[in-house]
ZAMARGU-4260 file (C-alpha; in steps of 0.2 Angstrom, whole numbers, plus 5000, padded with zeros to 4 digits):
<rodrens>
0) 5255/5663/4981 | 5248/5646/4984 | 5265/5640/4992 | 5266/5653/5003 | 5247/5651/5007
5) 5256/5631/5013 | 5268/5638/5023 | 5261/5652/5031 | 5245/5638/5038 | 5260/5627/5041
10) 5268/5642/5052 | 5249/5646/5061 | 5248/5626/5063 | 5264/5622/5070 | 5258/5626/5089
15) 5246/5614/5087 | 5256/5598/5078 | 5266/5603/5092 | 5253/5599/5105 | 5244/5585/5097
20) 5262/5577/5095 | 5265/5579/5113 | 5250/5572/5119 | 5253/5556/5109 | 5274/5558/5110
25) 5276/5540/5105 | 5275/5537/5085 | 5264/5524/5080 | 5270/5509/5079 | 5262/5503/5062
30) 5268/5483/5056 | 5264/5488/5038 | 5254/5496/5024 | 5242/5495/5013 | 5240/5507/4999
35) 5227/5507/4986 | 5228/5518/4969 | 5235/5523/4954 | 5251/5525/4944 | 5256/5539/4957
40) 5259/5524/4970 | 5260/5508/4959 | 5276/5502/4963 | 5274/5487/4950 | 5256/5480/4947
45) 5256/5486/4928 | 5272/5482/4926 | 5270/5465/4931 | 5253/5462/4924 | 5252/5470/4909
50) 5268/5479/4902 | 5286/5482/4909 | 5291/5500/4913 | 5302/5505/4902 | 5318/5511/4903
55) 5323/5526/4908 | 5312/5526/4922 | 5319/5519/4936 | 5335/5527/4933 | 5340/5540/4946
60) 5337/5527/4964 | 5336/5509/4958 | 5347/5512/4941 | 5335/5500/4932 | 5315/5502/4929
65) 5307/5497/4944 | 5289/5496/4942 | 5287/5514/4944 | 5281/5528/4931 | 5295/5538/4939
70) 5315/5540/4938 | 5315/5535/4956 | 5304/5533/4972 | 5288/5538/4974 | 5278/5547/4987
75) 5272/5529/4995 | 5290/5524/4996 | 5296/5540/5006 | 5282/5536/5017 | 5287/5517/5020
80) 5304/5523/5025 | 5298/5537/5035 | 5288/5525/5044 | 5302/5511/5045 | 5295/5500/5034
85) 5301/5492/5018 | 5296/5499/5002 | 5281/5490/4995 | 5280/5476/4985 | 5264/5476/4971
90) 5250/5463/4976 | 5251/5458/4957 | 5270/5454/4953 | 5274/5436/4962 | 5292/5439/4957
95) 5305/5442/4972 | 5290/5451/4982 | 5290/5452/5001 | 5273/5458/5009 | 5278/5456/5028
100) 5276/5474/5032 | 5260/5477/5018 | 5255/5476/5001 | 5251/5488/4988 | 5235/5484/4978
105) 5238/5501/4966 | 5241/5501/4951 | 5242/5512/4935 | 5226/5521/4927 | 5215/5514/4941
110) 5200/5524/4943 | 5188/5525/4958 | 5175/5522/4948 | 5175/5505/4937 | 5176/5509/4919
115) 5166/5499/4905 | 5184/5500/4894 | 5198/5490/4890 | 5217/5498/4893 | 5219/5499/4877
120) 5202/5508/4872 | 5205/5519/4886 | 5222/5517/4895 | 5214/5514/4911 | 5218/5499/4921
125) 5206/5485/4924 | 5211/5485/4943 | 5198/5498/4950 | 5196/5502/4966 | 5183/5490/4969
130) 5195/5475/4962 | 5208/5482/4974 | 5200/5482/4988 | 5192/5464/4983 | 5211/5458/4980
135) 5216/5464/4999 | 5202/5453/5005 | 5207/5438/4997 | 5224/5442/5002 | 5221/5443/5019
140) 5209/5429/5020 | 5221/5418/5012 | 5235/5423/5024 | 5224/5417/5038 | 5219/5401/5031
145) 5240/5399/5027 | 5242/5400/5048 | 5228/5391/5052 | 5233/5375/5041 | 5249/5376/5046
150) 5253/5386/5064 | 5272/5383/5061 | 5271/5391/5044 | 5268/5407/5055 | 5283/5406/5066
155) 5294/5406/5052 | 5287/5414/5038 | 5296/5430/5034 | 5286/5434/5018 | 5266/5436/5025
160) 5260/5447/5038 | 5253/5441/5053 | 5235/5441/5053 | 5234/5451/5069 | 5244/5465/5065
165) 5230/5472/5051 | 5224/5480/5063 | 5240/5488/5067 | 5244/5494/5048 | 5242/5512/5041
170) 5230/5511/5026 | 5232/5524/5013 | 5221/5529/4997 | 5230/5540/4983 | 5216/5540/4971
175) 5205/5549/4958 | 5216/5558/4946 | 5210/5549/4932 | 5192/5547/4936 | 5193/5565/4932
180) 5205/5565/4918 | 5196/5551/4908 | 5180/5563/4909 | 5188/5578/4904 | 5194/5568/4887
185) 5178/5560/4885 | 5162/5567/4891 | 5168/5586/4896 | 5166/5596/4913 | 5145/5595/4918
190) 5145/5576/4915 | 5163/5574/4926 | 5156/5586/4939 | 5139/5578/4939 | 5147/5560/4941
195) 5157/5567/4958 | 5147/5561/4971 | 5148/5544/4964 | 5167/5544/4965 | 5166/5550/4982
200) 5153/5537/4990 | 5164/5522/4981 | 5179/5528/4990 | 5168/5530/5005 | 5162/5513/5003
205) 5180/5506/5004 | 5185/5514/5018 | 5170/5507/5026 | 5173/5489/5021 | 5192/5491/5026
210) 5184/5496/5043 | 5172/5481/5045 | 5188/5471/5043 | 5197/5477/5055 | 5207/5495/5048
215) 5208/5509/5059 | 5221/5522/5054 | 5216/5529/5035 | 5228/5542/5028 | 5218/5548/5011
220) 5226/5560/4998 | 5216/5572/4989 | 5218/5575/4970 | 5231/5586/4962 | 5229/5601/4949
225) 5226/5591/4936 | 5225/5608/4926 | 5243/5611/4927 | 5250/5594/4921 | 5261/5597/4908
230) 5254/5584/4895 | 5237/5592/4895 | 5247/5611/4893 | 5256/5604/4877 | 5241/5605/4868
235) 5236/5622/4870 | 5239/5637/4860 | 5233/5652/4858 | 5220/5651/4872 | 5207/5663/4875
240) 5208/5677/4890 | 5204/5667/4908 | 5206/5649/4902 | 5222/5647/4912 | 5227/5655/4926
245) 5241/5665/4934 | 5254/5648/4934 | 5247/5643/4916 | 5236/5629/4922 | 5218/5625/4916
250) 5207/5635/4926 | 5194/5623/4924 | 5198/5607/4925 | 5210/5614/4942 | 5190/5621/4947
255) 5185/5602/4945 | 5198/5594/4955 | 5194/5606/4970 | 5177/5601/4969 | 5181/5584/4970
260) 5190/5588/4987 | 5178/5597/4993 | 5168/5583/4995 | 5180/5571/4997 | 5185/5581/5015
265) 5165/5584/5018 | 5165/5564/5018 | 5178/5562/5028 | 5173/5573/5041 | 5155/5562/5039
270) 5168/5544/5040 | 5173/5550/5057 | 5156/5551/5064 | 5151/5535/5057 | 5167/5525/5060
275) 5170/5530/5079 | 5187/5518/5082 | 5196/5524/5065 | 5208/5540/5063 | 5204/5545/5048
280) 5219/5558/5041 | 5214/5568/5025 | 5229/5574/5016 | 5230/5590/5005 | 5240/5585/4992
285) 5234/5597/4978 | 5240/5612/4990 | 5255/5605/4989 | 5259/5600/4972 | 5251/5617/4966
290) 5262/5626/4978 | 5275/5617/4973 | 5272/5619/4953 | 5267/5640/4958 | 5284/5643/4965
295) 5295/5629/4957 | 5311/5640/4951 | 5312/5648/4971 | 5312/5629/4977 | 5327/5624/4965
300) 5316/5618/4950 | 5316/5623/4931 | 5301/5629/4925 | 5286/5618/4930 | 5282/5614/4913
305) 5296/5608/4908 | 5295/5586/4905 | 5310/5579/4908 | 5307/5561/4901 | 5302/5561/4880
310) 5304/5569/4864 | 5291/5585/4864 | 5296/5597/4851 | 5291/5604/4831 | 5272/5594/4833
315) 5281/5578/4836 | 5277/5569/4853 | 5286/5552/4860 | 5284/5545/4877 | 5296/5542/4890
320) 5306/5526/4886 | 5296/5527/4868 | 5305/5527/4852 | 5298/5535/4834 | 5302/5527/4819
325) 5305/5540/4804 | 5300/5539/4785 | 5319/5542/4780 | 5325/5529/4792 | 5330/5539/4807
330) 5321/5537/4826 | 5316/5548/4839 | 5319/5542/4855 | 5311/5545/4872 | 5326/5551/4884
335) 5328/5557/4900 | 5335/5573/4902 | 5353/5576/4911 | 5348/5582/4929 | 5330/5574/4935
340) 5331/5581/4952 | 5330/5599/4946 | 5314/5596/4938 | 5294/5594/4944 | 5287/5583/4931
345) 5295/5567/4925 | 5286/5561/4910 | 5272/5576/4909 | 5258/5567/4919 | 5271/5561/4935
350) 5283/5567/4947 | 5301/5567/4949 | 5308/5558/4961 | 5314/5575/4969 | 5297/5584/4969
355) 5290/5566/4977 | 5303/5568/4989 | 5300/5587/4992 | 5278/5585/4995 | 5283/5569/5004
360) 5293/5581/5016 | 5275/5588/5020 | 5267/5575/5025 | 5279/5571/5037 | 5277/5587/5048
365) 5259/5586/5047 | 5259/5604/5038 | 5245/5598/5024 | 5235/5586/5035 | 5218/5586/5044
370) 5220/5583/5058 | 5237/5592/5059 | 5247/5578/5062 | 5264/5569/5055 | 5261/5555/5047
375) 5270/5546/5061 | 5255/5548/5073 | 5240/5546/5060 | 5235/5532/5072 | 5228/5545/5085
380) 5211/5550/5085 | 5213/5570/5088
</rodrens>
């Protein structure tokens, strides 16, 4: 129901991407990116400042682990090729990186919200959204300070972005997943509810410090059904009458993610009053991905919660790449399965690279954004 609810607005919708598109005909012409989140688009900031990705991730595009909780690309690296630009390198890993056309300041179990806990209290990375934006403008400080010492440094440098095209960059937010999911695990749904508005003004505040220095086109992602990940359904059994709904997802916390966009779409319609020059784009990621997840087997997919990456079976849980030493001296080892691109979820909490690949395919015709607009045009104000 809910992917047919996406296609049939996409269908009612098309006349008017059509329109907005050719009123604005010529794509934008973006010099880079900028993305700020969590592990759905950290393309190596844990990796490379905390703990390599393990092996098998990685395995189905780059054939080695990448920095990415994935066996592939991510949705932030369909979008650099969609746009024509290079994927991104991490802001934190100052090994072969190239930040030319953007950086990516996200990183794995960021919150919105700062978190009074270590990573290995709470999983949750100390790189919040406040650090990230903090590390952008130390990174584009430093790039200006780099051409002003040395103005033939700019000419040639093939490795910095030049300071004037900042203004000329796309800058996208993917982030809140685990703000929610830390609460559920430790405080419950009131408090998480209750601590909604907070999540949503810090992420406000970012898109208007970016402004102040110099952004103009925001392309920022809801949250997903956090409900449905399949890491959160192996716990459950026996649940009592309405606690999951028609697809077998967590009514509730699905209930508290939507909230959460809610208001996150109310603030963006309130960021375009106050930031007159930006085009702000708000995306609806979790109609896609619950679309995707309610109608998985029709789209070519196994059963949505099905894990492809670990060991889940008789009580016994290993993570992807993880391996489980046995009393009588055997090991359990977290593998992949054989064909990735046939499922949804890669390690239980993260996508595959083909169901990144298929919601990336969204953003690109505009069919899940507000305005209704590709992402090759979310410079335009509509």
């Amino acid at each position: 129901m809910e992917l047919a609810r996406v296609i049939f607005s996409g269908i009612l919708i098309s006349l008017l991407i059509n329109m907005v598109v050719a009123a604005y005909s010529s794509p934008c012409k973006f010099k880079a990116i900028y993305n700020f989140g969590d592990s759905n688009s950290d393309t190596g900031a844990i990796s490379a400042a905390i703990f390599p990705r393990q092996w098998p991730n990685g395995e189905t595009f780059f054939g080695k682990p990448a920095g990415r909780v994935c066996d592939g690309r991510l949705m932030i690296d369909f979008i650099a090729a969609r746009l024509g630009l290079p994927f991104l390198s991490s802001y934190l890993d100052s090994i072969g990186s190239n930040f030319r056309h953007g950086a990516n300041f996200a990183s794995g179990g960021s919150t919105i919200v700062p978190q009074n806990k270590t990573i290995a209290e709470s999983g949750l990375s100390p790189f919040a959204l406040n650090v990230q934006i903090f590390q952008f403008d130390q990174f584009k400080a430093r790039t200006a300070d780099l051409y002003r010492e040395n103005k033939k440094y700019s000419c040639r440098n093939q490795f910095l972005p030049r300071s004037k095209e900042f203004a000329d960059a796309l800058y996208v937010f993917d982030i809140g997943q685990n703000d929610i999911a830390y609460g559920l695990r430790t405080v419950g749904d009131a408090q998480v509810l209750a601590s909604i508005p907070d999540m949503i003004t810090q992420l406000a505040l970012a898109v208007q410090h970016l402004y102040t220095q110099g952004a103009r086109a925001f392309w920022i992602h809801n949250t997903g059904p956090i409900g449905c990940l399949p890491s959160t359904l192996l716990g459950i059994s026996n649940p009592p009458p309405g606690f999951l709904d028609n697809n077998g997802c967590v009514k509730t916390q699905n209930d508290i993610a939507k909230e959460f966009n809610r208001q996150l779409k109310n603030r963006v319609v309130k960021l375009r009053a106050d930031l007159p020059q930006a085009a702000i784009t708000y995306v609806d990621i979790y109609a896609a991905k619950y679309g995707l997840i309610s109608n998985s087997k029709q789209q070519g997919f196994v059963d949505a919660k099905k894990i492809c990456c670990g060991y889940h079976k008789n009580g016994i849980d290993v993570g992807c790449g993880g391996i489980l030493a046995l009393p009588n001296g055997t090991q359990i080892s977290g593998t992949s399965c054989k064909d990735p691109s046939s499922y949804i979820s890669w390690d239980g909490v993260h996508f595959t690279e083909a169901a990144n690949h298929w919601i990336a395919n969204l953003l690109f015709n505009g069919s899940i954004s507000d305005p209704p607009i590709p992402i090759t045009h979310a410079c335009y104000h509509t």
